[in-house]
mmCIF entry with sequence, helices, sheets and N, C-alpha, C, O atoms, coordinates in Angstrom:
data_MODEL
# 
_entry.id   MODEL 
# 
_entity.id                         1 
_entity.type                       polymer 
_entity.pdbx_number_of_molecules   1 
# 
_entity_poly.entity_id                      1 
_entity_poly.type                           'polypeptide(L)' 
_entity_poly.nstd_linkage                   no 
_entity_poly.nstd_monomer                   no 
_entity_poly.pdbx_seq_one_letter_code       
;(UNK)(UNK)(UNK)(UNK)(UNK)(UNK)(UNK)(UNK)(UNK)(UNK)(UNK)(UNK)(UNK)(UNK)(UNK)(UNK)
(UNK)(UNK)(UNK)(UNK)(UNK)(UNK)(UNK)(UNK)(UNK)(UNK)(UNK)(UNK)(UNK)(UNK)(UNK)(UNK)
(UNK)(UNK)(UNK)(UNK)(UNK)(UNK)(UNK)(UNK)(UNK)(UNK)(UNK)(UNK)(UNK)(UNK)(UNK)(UNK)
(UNK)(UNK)
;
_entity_poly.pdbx_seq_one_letter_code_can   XXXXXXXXXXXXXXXXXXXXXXXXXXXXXXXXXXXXXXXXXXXXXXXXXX 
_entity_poly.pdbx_strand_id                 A 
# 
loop_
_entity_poly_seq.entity_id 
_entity_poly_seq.num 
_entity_poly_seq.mon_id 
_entity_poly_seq.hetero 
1 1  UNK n 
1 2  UNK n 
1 3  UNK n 
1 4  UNK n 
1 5  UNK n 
1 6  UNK n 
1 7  UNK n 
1 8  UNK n 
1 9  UNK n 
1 10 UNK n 
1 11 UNK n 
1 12 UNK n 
1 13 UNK n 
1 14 UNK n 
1 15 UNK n 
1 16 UNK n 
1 17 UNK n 
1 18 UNK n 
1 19 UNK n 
1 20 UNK n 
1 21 UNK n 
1 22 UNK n 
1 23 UNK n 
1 24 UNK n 
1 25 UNK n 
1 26 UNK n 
1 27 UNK n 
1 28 UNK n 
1 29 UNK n 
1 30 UNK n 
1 31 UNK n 
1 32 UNK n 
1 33 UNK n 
1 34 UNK n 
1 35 UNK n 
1 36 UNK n 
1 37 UNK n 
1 38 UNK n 
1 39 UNK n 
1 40 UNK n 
1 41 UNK n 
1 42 UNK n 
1 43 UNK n 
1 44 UNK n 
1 45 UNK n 
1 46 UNK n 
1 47 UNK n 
1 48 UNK n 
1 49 UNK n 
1 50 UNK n 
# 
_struct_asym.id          A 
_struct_asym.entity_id   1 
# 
loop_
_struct_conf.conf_type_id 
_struct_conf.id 
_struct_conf.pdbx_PDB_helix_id 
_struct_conf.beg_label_comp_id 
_struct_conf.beg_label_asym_id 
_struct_conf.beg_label_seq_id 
_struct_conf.pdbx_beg_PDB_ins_code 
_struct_conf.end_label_comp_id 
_struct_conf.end_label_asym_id 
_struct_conf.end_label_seq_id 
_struct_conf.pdbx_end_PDB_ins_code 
_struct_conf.beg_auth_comp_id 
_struct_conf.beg_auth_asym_id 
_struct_conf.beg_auth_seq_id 
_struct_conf.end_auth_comp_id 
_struct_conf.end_auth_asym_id 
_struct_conf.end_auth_seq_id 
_struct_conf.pdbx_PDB_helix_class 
_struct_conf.details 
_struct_conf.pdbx_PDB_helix_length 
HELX_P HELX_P1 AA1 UNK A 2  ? UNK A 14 ? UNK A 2  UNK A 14 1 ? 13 
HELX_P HELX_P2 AA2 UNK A 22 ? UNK A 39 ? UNK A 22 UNK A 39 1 ? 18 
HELX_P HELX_P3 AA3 UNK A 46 ? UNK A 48 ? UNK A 46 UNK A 48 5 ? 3  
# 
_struct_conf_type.id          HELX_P 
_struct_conf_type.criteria    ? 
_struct_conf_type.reference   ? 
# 
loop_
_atom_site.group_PDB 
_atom_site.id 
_atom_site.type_symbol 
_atom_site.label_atom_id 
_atom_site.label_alt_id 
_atom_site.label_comp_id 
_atom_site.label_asym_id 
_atom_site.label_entity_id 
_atom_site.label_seq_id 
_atom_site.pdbx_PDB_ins_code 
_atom_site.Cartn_x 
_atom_site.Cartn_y 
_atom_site.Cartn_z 
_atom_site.occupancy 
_atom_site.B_iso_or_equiv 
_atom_site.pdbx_formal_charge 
_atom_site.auth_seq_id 
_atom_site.auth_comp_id 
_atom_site.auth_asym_id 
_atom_site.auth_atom_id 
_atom_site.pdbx_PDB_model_num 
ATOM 1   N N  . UNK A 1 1  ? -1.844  3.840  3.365  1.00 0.00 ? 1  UNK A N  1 
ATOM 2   C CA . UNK A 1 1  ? -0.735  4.672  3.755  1.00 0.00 ? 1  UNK A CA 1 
ATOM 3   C C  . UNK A 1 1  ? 0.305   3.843  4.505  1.00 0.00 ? 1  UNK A C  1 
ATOM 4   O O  . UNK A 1 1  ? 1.491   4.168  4.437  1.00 0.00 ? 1  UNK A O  1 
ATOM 5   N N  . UNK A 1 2  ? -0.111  2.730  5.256  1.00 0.00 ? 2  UNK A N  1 
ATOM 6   C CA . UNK A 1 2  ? 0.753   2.022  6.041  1.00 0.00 ? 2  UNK A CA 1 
ATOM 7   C C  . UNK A 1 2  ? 1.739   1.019  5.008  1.00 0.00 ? 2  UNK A C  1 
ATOM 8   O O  . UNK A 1 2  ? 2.926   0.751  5.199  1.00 0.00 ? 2  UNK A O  1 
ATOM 9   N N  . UNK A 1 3  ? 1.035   0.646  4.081  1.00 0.00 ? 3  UNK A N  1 
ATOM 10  C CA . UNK A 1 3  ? 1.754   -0.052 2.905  1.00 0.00 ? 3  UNK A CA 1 
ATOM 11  C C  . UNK A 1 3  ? 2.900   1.114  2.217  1.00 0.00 ? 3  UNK A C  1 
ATOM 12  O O  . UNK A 1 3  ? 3.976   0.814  1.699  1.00 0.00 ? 3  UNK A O  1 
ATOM 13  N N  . UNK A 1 4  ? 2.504   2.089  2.328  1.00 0.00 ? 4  UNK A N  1 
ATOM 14  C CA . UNK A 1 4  ? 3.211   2.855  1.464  1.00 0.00 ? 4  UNK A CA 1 
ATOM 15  C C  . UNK A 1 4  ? 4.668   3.345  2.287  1.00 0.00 ? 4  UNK A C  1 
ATOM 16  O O  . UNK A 1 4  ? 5.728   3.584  1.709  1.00 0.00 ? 4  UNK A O  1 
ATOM 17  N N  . UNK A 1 5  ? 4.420   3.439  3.909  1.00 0.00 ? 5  UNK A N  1 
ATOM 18  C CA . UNK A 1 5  ? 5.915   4.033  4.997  1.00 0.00 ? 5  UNK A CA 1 
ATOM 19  C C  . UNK A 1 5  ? 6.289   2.041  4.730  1.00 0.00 ? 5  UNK A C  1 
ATOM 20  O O  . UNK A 1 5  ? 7.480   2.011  4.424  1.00 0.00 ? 5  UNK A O  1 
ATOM 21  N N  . UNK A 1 6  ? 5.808   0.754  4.743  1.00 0.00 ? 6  UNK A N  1 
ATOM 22  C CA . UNK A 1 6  ? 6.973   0.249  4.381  1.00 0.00 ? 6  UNK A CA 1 
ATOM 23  C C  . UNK A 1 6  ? 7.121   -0.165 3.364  1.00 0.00 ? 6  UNK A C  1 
ATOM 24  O O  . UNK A 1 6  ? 7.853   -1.152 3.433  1.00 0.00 ? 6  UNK A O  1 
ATOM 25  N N  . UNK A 1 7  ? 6.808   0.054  2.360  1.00 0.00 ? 7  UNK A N  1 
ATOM 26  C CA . UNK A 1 7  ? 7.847   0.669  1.111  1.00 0.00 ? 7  UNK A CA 1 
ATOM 27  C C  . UNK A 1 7  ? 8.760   1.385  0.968  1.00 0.00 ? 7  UNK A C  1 
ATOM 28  O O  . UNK A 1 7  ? 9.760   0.934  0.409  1.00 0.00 ? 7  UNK A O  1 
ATOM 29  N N  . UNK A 1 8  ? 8.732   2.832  1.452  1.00 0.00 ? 8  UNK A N  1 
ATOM 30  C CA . UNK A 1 8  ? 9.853   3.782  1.648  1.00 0.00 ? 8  UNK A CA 1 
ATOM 31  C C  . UNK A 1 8  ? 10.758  3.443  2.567  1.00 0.00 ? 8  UNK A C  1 
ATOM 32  O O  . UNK A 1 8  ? 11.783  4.083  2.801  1.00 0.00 ? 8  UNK A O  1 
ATOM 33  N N  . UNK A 1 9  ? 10.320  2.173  3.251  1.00 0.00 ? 9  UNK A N  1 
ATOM 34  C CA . UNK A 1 9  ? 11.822  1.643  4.332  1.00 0.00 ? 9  UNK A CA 1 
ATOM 35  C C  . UNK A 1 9  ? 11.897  0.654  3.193  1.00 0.00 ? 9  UNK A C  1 
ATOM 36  O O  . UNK A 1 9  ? 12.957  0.868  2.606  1.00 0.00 ? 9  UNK A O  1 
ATOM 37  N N  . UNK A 1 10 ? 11.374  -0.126 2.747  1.00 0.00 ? 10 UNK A N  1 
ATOM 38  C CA . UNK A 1 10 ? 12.109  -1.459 1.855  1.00 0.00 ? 10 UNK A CA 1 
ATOM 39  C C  . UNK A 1 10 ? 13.052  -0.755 0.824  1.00 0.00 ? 10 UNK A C  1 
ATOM 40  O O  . UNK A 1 10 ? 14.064  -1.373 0.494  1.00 0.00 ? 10 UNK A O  1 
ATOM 41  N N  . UNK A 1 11 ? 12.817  0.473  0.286  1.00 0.00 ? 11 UNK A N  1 
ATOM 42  C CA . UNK A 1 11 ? 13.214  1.315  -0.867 1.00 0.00 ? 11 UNK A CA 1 
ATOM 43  C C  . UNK A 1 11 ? 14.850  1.586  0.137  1.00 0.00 ? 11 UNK A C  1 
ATOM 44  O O  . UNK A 1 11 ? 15.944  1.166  -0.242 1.00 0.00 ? 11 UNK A O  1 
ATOM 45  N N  . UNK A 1 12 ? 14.708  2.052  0.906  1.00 0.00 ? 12 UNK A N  1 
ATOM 46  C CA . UNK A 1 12 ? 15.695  2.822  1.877  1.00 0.00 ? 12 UNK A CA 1 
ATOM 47  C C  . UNK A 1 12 ? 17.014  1.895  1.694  1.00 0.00 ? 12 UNK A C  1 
ATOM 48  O O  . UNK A 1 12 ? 18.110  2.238  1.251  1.00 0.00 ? 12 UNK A O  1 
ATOM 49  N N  . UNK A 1 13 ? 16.653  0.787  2.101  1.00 0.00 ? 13 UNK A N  1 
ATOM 50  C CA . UNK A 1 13 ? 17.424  -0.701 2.271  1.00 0.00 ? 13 UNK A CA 1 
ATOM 51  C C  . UNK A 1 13 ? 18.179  -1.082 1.269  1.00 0.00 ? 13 UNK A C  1 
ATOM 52  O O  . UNK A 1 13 ? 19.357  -1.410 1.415  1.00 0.00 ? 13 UNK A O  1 
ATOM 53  N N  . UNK A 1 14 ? 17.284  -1.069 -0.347 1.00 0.00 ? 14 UNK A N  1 
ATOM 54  C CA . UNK A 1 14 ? 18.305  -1.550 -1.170 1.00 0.00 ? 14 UNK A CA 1 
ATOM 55  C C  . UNK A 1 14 ? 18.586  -0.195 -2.714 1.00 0.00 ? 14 UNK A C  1 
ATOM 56  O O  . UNK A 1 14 ? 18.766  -0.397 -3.915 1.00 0.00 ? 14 UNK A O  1 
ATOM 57  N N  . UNK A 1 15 ? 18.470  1.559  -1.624 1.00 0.00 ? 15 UNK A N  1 
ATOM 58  C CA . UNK A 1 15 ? 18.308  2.429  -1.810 1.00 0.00 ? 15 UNK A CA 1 
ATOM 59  C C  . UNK A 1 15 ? 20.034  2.885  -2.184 1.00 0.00 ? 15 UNK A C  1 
ATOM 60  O O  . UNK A 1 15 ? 20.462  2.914  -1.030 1.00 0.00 ? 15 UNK A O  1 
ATOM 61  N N  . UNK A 1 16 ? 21.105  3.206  -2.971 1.00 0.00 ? 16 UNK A N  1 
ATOM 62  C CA . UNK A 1 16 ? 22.364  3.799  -2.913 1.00 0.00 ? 16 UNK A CA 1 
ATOM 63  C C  . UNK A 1 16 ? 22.634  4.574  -1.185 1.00 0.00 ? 16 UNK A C  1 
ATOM 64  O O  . UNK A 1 16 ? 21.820  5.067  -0.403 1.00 0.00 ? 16 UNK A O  1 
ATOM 65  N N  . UNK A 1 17 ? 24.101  4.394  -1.094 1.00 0.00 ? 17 UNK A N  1 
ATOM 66  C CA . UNK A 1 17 ? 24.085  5.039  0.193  1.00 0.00 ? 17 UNK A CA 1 
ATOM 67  C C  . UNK A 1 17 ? 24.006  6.633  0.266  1.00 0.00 ? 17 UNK A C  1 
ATOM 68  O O  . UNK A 1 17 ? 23.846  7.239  1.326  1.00 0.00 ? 17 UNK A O  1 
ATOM 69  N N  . UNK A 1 18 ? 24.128  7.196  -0.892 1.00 0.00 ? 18 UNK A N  1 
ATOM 70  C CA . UNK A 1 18 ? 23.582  8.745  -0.626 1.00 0.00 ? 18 UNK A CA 1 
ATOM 71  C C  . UNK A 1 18 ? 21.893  8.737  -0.139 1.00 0.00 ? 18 UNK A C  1 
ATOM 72  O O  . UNK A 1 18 ? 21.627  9.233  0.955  1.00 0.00 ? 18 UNK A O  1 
ATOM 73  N N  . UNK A 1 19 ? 20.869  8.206  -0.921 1.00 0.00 ? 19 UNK A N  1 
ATOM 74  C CA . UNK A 1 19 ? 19.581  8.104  -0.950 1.00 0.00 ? 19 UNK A CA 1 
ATOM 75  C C  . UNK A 1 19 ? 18.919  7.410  -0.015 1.00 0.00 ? 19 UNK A C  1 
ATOM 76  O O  . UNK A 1 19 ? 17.700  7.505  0.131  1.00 0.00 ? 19 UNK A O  1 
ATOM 77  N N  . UNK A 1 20 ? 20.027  6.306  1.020  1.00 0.00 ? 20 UNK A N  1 
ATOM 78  C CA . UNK A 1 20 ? 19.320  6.042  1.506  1.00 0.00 ? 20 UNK A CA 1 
ATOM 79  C C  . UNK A 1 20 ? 19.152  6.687  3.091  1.00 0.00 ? 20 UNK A C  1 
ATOM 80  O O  . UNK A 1 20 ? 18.943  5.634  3.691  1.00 0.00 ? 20 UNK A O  1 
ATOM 81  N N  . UNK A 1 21 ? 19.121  7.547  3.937  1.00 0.00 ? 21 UNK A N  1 
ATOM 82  C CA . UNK A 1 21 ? 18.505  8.823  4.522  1.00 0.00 ? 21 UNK A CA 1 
ATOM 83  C C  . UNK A 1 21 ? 17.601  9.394  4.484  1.00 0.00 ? 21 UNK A C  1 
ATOM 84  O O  . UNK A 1 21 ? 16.854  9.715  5.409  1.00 0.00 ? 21 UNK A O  1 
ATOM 85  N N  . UNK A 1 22 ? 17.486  9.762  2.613  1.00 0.00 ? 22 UNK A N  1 
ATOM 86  C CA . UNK A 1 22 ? 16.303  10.247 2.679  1.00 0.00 ? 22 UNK A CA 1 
ATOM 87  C C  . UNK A 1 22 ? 15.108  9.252  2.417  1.00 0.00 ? 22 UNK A C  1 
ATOM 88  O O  . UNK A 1 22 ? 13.950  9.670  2.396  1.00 0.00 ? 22 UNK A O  1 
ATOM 89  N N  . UNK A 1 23 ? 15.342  8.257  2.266  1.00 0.00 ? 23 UNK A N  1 
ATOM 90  C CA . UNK A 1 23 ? 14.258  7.278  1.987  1.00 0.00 ? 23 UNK A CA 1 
ATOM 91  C C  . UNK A 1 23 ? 14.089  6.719  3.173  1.00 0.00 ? 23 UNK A C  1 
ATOM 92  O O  . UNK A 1 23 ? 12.996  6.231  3.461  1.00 0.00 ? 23 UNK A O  1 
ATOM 93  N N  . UNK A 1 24 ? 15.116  6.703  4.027  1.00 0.00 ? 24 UNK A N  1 
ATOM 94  C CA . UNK A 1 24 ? 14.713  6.295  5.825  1.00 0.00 ? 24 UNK A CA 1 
ATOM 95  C C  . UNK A 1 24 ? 13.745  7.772  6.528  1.00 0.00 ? 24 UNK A C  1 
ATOM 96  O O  . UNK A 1 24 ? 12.797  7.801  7.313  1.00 0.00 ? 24 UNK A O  1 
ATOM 97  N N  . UNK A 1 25 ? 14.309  8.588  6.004  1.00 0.00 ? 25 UNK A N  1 
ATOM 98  C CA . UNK A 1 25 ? 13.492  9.743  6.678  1.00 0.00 ? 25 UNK A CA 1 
ATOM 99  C C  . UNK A 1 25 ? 12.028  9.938  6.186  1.00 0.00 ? 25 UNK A C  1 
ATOM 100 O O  . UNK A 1 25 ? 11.151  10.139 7.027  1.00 0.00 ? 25 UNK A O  1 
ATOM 101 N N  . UNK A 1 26 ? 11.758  9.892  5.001  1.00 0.00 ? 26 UNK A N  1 
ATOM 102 C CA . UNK A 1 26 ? 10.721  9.595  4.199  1.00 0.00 ? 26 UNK A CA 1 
ATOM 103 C C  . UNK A 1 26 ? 9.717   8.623  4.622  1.00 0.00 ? 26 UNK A C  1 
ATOM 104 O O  . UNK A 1 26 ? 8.540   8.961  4.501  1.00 0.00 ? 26 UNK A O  1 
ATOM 105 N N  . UNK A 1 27 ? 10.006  7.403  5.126  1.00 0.00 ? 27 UNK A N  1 
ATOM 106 C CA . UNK A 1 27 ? 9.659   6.375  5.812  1.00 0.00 ? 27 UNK A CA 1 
ATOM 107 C C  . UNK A 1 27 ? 8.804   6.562  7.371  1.00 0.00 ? 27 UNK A C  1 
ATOM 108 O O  . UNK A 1 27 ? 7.760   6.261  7.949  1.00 0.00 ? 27 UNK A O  1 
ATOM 109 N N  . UNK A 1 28 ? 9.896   7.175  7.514  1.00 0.00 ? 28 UNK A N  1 
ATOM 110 C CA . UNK A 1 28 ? 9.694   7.747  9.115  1.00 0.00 ? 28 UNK A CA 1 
ATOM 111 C C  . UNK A 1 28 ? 8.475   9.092  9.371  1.00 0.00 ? 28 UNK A C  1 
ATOM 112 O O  . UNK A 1 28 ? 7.632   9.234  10.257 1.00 0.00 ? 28 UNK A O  1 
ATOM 113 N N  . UNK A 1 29 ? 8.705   9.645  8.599  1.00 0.00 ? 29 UNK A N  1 
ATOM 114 C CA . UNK A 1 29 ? 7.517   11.260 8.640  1.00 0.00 ? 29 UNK A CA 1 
ATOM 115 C C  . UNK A 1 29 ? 6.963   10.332 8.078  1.00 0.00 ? 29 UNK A C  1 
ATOM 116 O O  . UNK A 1 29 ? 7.490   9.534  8.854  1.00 0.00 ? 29 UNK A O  1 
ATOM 117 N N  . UNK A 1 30 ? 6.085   9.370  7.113  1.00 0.00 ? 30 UNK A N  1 
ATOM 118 C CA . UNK A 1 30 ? 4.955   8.569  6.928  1.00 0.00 ? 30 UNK A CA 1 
ATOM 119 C C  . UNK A 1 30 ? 4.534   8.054  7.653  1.00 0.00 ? 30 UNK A C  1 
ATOM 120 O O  . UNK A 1 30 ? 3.309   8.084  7.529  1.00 0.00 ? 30 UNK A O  1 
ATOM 121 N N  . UNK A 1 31 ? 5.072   7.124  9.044  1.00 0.00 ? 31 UNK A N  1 
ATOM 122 C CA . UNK A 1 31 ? 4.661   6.342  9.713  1.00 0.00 ? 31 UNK A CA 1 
ATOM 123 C C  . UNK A 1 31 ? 3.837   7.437  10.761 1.00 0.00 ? 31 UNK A C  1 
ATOM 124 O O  . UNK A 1 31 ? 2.739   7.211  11.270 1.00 0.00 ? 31 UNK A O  1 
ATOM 125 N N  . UNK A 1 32 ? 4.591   8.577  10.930 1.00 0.00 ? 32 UNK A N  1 
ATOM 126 C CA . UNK A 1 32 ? 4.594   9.608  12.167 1.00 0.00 ? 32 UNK A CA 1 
ATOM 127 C C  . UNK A 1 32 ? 3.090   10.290 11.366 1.00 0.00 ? 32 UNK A C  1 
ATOM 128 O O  . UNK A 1 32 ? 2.088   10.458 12.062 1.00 0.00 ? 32 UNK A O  1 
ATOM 129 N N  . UNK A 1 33 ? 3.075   10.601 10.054 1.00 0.00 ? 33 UNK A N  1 
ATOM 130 C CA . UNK A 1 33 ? 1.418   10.997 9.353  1.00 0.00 ? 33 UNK A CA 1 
ATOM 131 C C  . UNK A 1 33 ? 0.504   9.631  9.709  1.00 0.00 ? 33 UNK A C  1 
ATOM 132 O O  . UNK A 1 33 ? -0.634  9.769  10.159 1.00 0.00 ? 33 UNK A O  1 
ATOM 133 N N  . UNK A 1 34 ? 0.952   8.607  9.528  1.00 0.00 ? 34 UNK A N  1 
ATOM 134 C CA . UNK A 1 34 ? 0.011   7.700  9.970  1.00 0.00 ? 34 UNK A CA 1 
ATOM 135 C C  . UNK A 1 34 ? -0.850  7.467  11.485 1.00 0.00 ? 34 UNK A C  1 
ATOM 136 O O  . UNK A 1 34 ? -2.040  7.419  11.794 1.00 0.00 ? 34 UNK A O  1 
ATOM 137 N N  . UNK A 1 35 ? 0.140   7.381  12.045 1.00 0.00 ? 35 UNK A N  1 
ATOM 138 C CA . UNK A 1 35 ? -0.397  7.579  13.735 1.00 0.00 ? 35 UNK A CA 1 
ATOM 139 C C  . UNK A 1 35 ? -0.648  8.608  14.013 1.00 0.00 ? 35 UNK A C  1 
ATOM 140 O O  . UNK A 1 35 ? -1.382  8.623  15.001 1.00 0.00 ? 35 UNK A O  1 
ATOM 141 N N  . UNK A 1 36 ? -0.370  9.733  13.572 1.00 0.00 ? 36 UNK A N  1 
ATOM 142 C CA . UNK A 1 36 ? -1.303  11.271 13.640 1.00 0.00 ? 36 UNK A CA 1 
ATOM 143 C C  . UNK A 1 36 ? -2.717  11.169 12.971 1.00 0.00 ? 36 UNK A C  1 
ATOM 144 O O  . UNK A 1 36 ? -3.660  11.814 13.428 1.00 0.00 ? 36 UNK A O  1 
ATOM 145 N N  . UNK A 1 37 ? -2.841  10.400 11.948 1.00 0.00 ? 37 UNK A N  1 
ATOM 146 C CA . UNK A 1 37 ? -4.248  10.890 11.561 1.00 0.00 ? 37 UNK A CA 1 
ATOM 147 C C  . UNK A 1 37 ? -5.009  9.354  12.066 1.00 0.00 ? 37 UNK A C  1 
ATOM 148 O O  . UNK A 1 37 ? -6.226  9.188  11.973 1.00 0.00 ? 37 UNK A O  1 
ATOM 149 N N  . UNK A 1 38 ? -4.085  8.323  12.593 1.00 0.00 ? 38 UNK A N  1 
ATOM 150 C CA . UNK A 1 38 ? -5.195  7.136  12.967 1.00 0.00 ? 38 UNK A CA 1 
ATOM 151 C C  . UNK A 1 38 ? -5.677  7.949  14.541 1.00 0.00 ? 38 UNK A C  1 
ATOM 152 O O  . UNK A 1 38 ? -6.876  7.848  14.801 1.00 0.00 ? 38 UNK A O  1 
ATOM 153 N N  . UNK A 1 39 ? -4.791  8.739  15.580 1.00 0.00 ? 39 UNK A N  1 
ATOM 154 C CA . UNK A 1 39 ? -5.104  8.681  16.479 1.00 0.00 ? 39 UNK A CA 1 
ATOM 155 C C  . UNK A 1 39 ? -5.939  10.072 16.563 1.00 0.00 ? 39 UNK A C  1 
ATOM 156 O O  . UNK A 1 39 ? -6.340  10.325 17.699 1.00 0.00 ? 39 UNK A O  1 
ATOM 157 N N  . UNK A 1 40 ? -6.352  11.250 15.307 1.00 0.00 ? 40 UNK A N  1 
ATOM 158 C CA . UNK A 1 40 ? -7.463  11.965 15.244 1.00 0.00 ? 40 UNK A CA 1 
ATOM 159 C C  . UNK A 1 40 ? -8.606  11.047 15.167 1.00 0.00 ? 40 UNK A C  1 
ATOM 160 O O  . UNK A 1 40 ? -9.743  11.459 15.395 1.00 0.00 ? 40 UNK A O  1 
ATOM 161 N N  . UNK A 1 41 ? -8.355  9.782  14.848 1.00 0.00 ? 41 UNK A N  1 
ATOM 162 C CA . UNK A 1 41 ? -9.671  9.758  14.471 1.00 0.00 ? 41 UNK A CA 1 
ATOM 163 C C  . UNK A 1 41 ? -10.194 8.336  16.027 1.00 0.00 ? 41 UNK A C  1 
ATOM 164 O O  . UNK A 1 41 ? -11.201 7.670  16.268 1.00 0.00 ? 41 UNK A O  1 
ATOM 165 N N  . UNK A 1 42 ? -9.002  8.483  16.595 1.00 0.00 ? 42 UNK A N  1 
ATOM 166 C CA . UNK A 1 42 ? -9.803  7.792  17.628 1.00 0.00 ? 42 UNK A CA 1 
ATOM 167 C C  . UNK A 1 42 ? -9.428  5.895  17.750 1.00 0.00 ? 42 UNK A C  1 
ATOM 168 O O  . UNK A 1 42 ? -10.042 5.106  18.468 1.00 0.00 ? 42 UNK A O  1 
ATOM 169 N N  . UNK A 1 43 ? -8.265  5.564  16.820 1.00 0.00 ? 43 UNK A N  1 
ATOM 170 C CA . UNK A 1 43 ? -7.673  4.345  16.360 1.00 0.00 ? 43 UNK A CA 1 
ATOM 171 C C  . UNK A 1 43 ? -6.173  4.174  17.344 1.00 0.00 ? 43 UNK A C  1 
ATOM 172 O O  . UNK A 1 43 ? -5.722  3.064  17.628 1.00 0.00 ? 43 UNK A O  1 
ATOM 173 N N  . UNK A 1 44 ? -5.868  4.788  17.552 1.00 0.00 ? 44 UNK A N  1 
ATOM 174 C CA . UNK A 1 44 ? -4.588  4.385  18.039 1.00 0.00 ? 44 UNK A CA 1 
ATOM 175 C C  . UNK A 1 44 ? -4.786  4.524  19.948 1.00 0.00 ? 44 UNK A C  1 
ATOM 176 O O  . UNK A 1 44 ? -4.341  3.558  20.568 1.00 0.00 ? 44 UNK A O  1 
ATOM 177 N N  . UNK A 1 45 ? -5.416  5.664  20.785 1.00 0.00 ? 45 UNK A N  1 
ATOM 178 C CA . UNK A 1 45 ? -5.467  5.792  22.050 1.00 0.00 ? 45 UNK A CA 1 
ATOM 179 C C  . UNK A 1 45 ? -6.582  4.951  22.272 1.00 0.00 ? 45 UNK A C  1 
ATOM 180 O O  . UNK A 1 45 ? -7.617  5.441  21.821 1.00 0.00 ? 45 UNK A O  1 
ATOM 181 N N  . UNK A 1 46 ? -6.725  3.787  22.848 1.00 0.00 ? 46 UNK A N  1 
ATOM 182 C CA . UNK A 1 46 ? -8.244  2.957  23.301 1.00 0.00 ? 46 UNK A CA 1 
ATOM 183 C C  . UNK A 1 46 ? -8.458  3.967  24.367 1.00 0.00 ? 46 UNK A C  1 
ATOM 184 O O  . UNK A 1 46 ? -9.396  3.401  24.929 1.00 0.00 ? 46 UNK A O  1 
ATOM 185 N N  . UNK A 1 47 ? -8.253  5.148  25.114 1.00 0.00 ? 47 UNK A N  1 
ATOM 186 C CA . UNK A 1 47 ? -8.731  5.762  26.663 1.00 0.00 ? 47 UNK A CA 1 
ATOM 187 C C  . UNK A 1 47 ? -9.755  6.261  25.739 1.00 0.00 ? 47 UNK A C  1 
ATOM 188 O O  . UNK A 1 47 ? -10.861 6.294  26.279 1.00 0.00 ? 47 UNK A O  1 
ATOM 189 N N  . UNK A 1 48 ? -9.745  6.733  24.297 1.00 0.00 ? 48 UNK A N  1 
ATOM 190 C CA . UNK A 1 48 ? -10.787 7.808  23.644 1.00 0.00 ? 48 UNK A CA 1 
ATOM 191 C C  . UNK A 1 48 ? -11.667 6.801  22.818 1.00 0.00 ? 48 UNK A C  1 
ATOM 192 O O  . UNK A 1 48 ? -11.982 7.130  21.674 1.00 0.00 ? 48 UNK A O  1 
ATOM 193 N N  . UNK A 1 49 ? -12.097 5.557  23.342 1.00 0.00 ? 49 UNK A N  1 
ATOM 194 C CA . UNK A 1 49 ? -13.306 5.088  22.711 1.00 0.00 ? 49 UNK A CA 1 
ATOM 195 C C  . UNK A 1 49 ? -14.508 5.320  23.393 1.00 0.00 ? 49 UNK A C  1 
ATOM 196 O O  . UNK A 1 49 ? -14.580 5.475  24.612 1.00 0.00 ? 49 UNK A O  1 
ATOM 197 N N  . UNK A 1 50 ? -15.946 5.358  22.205 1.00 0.00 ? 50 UNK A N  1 
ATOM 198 C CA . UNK A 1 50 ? -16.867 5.999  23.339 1.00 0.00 ? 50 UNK A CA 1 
ATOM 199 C C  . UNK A 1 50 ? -17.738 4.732  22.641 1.00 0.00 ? 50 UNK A C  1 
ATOM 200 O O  . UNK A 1 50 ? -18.872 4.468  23.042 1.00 0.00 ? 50 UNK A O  1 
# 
């Protein structure tokens, strides 16, 4: 998944200037799913290692 938010920023970059927004925004809610489901599971906060 982390390969995939920077793709949708590399895409963004050499993306037309209408498209590229949504391919920055696209980018961005991926990274934001990424650190939501690394830090359910206990990957991103070190206070929640047991």
């Amino acid at each position: 998944m982390s390969l995939s938010c920077v793709a949708i920023i590399l895409c963004s970059l050499t993306a037309s200037p209408e498209l590229r927004g949504v391919y920055a925004a696209a980018g961005i809610v991926c990274g934001i799913a990424l650190w939501v489901a690394l830090r359910a599971v206990g990957r991103v906060n070190p206070a929640r290692r047991s």
